[in-house]
C-alpha positions in Angstrom: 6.6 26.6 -14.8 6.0 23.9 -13.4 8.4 23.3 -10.4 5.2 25.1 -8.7 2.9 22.5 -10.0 0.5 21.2 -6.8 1.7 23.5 -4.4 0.5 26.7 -2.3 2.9 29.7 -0.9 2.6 31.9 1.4 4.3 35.6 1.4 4.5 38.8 3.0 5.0 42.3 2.3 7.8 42.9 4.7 7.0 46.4 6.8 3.2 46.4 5.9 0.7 44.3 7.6 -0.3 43.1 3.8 -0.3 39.2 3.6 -0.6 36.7 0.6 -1.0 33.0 -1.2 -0.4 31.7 -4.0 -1.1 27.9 -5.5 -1.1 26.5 -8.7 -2.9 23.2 -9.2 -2.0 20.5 -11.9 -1.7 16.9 -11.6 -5.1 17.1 -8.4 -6.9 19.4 -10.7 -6.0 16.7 -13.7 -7.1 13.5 -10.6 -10.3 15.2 -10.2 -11.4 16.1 -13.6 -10.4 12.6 -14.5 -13.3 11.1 -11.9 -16.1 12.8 -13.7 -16.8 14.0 -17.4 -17.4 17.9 -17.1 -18.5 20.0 -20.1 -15.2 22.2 -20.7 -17.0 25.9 -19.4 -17.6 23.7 -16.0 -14.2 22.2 -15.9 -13.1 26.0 -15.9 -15.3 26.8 -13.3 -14.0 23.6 -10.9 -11.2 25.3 -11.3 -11.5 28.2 -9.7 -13.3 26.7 -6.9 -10.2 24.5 -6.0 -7.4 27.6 -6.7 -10.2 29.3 -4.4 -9.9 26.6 -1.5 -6.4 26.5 -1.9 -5.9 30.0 -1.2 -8.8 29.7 1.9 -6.9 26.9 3.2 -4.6 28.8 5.3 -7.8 30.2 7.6 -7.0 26.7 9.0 -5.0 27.1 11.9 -5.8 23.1 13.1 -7.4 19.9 11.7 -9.9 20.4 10.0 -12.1 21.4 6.7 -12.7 24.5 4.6 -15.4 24.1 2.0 -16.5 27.1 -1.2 -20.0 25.5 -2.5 -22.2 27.1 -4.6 -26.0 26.7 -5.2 -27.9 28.0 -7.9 -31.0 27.8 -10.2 -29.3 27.5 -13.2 -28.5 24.6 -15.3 -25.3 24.2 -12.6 -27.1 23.6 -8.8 -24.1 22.5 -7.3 -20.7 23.4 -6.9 -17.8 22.5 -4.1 -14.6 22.1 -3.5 -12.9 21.6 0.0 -9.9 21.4 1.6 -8.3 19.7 4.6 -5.6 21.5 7.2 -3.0 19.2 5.6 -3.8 20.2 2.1 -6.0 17.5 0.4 -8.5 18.1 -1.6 -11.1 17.1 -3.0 -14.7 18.8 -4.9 -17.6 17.8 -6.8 -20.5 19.4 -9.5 -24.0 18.8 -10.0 -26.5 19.9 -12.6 -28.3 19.5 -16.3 -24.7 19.5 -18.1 -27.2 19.2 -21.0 -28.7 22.8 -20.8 -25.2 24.2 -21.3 -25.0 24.8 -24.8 -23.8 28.2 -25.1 -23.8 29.0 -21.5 -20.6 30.3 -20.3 -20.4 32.8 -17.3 -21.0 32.4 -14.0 -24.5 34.2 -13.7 -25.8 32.0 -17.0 -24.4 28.9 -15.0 -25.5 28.9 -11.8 -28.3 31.5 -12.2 -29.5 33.3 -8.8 -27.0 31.4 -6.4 -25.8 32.1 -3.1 -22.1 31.2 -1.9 -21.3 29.8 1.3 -17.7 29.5 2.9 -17.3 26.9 5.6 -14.9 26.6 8.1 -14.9 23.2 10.0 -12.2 23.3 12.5 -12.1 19.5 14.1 -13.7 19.2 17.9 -14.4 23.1 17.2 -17.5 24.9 16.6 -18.5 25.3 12.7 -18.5 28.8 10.7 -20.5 29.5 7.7 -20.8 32.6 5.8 -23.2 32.9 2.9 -23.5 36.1 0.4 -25.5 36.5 -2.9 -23.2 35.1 -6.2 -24.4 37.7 -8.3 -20.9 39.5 -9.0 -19.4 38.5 -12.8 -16.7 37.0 -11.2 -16.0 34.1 -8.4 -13.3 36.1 -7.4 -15.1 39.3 -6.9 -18.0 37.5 -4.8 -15.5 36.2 -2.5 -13.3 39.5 -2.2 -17.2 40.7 -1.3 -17.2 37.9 0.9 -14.2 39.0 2.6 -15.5 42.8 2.9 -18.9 42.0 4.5 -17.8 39.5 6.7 -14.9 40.1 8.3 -14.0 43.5 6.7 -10.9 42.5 5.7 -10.0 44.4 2.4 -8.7 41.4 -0.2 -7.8 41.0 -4.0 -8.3 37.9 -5.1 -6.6 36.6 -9.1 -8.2 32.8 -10.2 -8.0 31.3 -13.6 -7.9 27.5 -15.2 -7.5 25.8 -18.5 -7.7 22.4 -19.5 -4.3 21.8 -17.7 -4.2 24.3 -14.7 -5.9 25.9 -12.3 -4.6 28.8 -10.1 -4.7 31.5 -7.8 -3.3 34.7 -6.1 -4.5 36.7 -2.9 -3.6 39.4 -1.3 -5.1 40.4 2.1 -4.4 43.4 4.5 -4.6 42.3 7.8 -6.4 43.9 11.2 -3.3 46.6 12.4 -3.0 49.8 14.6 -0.4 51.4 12.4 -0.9 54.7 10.7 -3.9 54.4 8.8 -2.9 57.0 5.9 0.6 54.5 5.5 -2.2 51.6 5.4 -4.1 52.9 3.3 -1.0 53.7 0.9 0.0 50.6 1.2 -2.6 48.4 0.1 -3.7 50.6 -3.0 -0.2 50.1 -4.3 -0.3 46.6 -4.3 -3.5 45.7 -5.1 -3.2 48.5 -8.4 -0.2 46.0 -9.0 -1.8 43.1 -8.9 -4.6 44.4 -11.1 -1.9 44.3 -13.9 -1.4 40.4 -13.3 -3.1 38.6 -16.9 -4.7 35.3 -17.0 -1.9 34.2 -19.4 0.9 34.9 -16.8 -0.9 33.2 -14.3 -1.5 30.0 -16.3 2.5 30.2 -18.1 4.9 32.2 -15.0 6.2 30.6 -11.8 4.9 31.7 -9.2 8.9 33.2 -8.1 8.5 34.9 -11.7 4.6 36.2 -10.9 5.3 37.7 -7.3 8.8 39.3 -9.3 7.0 40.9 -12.2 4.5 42.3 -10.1 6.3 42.9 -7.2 10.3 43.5 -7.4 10.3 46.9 -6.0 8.3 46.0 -2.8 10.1 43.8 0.0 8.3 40.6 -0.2 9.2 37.4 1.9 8.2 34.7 0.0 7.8 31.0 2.5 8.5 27.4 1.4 5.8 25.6 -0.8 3.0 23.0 0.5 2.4 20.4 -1.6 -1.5 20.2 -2.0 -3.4 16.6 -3.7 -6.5 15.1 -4.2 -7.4 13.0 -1.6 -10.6 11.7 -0.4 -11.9 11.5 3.2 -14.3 8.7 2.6 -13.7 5.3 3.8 -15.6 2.2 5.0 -16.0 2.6 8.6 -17.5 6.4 7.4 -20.0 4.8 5.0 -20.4 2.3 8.0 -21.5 5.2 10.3 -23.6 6.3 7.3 -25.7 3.2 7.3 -26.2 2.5 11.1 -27.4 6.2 11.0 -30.3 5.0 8.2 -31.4 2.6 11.4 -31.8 -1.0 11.5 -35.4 -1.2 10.5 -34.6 0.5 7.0 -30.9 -1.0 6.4 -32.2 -4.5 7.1 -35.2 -4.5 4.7 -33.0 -2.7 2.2 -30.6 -5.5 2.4 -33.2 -8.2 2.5 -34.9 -6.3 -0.9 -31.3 -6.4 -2.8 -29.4 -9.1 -1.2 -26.1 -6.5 -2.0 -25.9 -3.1 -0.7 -23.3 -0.5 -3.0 -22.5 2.6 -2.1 -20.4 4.7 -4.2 -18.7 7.9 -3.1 -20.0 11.1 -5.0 -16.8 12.7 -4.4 -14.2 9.6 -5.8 -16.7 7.1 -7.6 -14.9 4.6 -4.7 -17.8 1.7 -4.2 -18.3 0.0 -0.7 -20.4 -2.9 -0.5 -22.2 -4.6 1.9 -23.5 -8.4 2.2 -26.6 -9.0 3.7 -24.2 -11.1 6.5 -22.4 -7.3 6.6 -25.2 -5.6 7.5 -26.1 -8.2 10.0 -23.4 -8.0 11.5 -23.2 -3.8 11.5 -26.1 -3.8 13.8 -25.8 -7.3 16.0 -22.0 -7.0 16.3 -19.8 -10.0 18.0 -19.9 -10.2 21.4 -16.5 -10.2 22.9 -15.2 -13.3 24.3 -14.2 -13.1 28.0 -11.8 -15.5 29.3 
């Protein structure tokens, strides 16, 4: 490919009110894998959750967060990955990576699950939607997603290897035109995109994908965003985190240990806190006034 490596794309299907993404993930799919040891059938699934975000990301119009998480009964209970309005990502899974052996779709993974979409839009009121995980496919139960929610009919394309993770969507967007030319429209290119394999996705650029599906169609294709890992934790955060615990708990804590750690699910990063730390969290200096 890979001049396409870590990046999303936005296009259009010039004189139809048909809209679409594209991303391909690499060296933050590779960052994030490296942080934790995932069996390979959960790997592929983490994939597709971040091609997935990647794709949602552009519902973002301002700062903020969009989040896909799964929960389930299965051997997998957890399953998220996020992404910020400036493209950072960042995910993690939970489960018994031990009951696994032999396990490999989504419904033997996760068992009875629900998905929830989150949209976080900073100083702005949050959005979740939640529908039943019980299609084969991630893709399908967020297309379903899409249908029941906001009744916006979308195709959505999502595969991962070892290496790569990736993603196409098409969407047809709310319009007053004539319905039967609509209508037309979107079954033409979403019967196109149907023909789109898992192999071309993984091996094509996406200038070569959007061509071999799409050459006879006029199709504006925008500049590239990069997209990387990045984590949003910090100190002052697992500050806030602590004072939040109250000083009653957080001081006897500190006075059982003598060291408070704190490592970040999401980037194994470890904060620590000395019992004169944590003194001085909740009885801070007193400004000096001259």
């Amino acid at each position: 490919m890979k001049n396409n490596n870590d990046t999303l794309q936005r296009f259009i299907f010039e004189s139809t009110d048909i809209r679409g993404e594209i991303t391909t993930l690499s060296s933050s799919y590779q960052d994030l894998l490296a942080l934790q040891k995932y069996p390979p059938q959960v790997e592929l699934l983490f994939g597709e959750f971040l091609a997935a975000v990647s794709l949602l990301s552009s519902r973002l119009k301002h700062s903020g967060m969009i989040t896909i998480q799964a929960r389930g009964a299965g051997p997998i209970t957890t399953i998220m990955a996020e992404c910020s309005q400036d493209n950072k990502l960042r995910g993690i899974v939970r489960g018994d990576f031990d009951a696994l052996d032999g396990l490999s779709t989504l419904q033997e993974l996760l068992g009875k699950a629900t998905l929830a979409i989150t949209l976080e839009p900073e100083g702005k009121e949050r959005y979740q939607g939640v529908v039943p995980l019980d299609e084969e496919y991630l893709s399908s139960c967020l297309e379903f997603y899409f249908y029941q929610s906001e009744q916006l009919p979308t195709k959505i394309k999502l595969t991962s290897d070892a290496n790569t993770a990736t993603g196409l969507l098409i969407q047809q967007l709310p319009s007053s035109g004539d319905l039967d030319k609509r209508q037309e429209d979107w079954q033409r290119v979403s019967n196109l995109l149907e023909t789109l394999s898992s192999d071309e996705q993984l091996q094509l650029s996406h200038n070569d994908q959007l061509y071999r599906l799409f050459h006879e169609q006029d199709l504006l294709l925008f500049d590239p965003t990069a997209m990387q890992f990045s984590c949003s934790c910090s100190r002052q955060r697992t500050e806030n985190a602590l004072l939040s615990l109250g000083r009653k708990d957080v001081l006897e804590l500190s006075a059982e240990q003598g060291l408070i750690m704190i490592n970040c699910q999401f980037c194994s990063q470890e904060y620590r806190f000395t019992t004169a730390d944590v003194n001085q969290l909740f009885d801070p200096p007193q400004p000096l006034l001259h």
